[in-house]
C-alpha positions in Angstrom: 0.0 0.0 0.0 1.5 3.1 -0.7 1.7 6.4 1.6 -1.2 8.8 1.8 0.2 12.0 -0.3 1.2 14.9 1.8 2.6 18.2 0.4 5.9 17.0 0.9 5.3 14.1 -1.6 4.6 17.0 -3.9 7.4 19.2 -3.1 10.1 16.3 -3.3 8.5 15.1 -6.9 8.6 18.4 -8.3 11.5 18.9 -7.2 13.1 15.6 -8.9 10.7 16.5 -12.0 12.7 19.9 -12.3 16.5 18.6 -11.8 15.2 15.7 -14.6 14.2 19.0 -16.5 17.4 20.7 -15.9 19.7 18.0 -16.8 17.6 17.4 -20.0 18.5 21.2 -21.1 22.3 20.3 -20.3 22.0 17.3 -22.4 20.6 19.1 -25.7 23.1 22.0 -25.1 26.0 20.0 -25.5 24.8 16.6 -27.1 25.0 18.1 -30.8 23.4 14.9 -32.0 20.3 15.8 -29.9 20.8 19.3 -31.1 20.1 18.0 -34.5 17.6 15.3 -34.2 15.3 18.3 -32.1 14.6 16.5 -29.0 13.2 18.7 -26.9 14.9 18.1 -23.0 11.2 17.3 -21.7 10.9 14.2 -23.4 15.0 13.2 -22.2 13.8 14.6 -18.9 11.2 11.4 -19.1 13.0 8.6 -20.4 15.6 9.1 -18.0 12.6 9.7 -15.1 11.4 6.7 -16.4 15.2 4.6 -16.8 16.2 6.0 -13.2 12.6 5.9 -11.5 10.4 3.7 -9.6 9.5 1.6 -12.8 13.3 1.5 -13.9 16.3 1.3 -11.4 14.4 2.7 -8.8 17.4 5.0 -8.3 14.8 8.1 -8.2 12.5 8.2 -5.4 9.5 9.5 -7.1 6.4 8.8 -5.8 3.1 6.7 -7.1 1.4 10.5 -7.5 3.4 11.2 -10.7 1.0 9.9 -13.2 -2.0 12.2 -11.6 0.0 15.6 -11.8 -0.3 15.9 -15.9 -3.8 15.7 -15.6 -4.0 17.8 -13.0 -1.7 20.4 -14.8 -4.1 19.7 -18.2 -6.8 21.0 -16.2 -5.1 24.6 -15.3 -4.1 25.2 -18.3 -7.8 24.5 -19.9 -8.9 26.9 -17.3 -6.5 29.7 -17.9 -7.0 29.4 -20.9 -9.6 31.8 -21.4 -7.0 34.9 -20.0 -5.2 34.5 -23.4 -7.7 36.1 -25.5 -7.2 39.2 -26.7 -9.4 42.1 -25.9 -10.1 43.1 -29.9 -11.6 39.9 -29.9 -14.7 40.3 -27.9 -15.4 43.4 -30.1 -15.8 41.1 -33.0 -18.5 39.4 -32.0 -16.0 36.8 -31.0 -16.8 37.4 -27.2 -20.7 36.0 -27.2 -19.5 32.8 -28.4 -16.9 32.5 -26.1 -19.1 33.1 -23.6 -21.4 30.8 -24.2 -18.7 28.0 -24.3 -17.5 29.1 -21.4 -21.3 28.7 -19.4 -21.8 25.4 -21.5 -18.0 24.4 -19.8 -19.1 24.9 -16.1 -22.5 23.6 -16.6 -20.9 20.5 -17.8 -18.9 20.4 -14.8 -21.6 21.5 -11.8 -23.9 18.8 -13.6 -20.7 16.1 -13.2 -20.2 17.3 -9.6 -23.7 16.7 -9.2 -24.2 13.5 -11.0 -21.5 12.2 -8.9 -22.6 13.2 -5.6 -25.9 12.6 -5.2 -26.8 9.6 -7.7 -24.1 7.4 -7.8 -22.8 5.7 -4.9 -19.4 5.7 -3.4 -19.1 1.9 -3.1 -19.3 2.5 -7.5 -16.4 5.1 -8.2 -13.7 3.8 -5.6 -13.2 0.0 -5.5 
């Protein structure tokens, strides 16, 4: 069973994630090979989280959490995403429809929220 995540779970893993990030950068700065093949230090940063980590050598003690935090991350940027648009855009007529995506979105997710808690059962979503 693993441990109950705690804030320091997620201060430890981010910090591993961004050393794994930073050595990445090293690597395509001097590797010229990676330098011309245009991989991007995020994706070494994961094969060597995934070589060196848990499901590798197990050299990297990153938690079982890590797998959650992209979705979680997906989800802040879908919901910043609205502060991007530019103001000349609403004067188009651009705005009402972004709007109106925008009410359909949290709709969609109060009606979820509510689906969840009140008609389905606990015993259903957690095994």
């Amino acid at each position: 069973m693993e441990a109950a995540f705690t804030p320091w779970t997620l201060f430890v893993d981010i910090g591993i994630i961004s050393i794994l990030f930073l050595v990445g950068k090293l690597m395509r700065v001097k590797i010229k090979i990676i330098q011309k093949l245009f991989i991007p230090p995020s994706l070494l940063a994961g094969f060597m989280a995934l070589g060196f980590g848990p499901q590798g050598l197990g050299w990297l003690p990153l938690s079982g959490y890590t797998g959650t935090y992209a979705g979680i991350l997906i989800a802040f940027i879908f919901g910043c995403l609205p502060l991007t648009f530019a103001p000349s855009l609403f004067l188009d007529g651009y705005g009402i429809i972004f709007s109106a995506v925008c009410l359909l979105a949290a709709l969609g997710v109060m009606l979820t929220a509510y689906m969840k808690k009140w008609h389905l059962n606990q015993s259903d979503i957690i095994p």
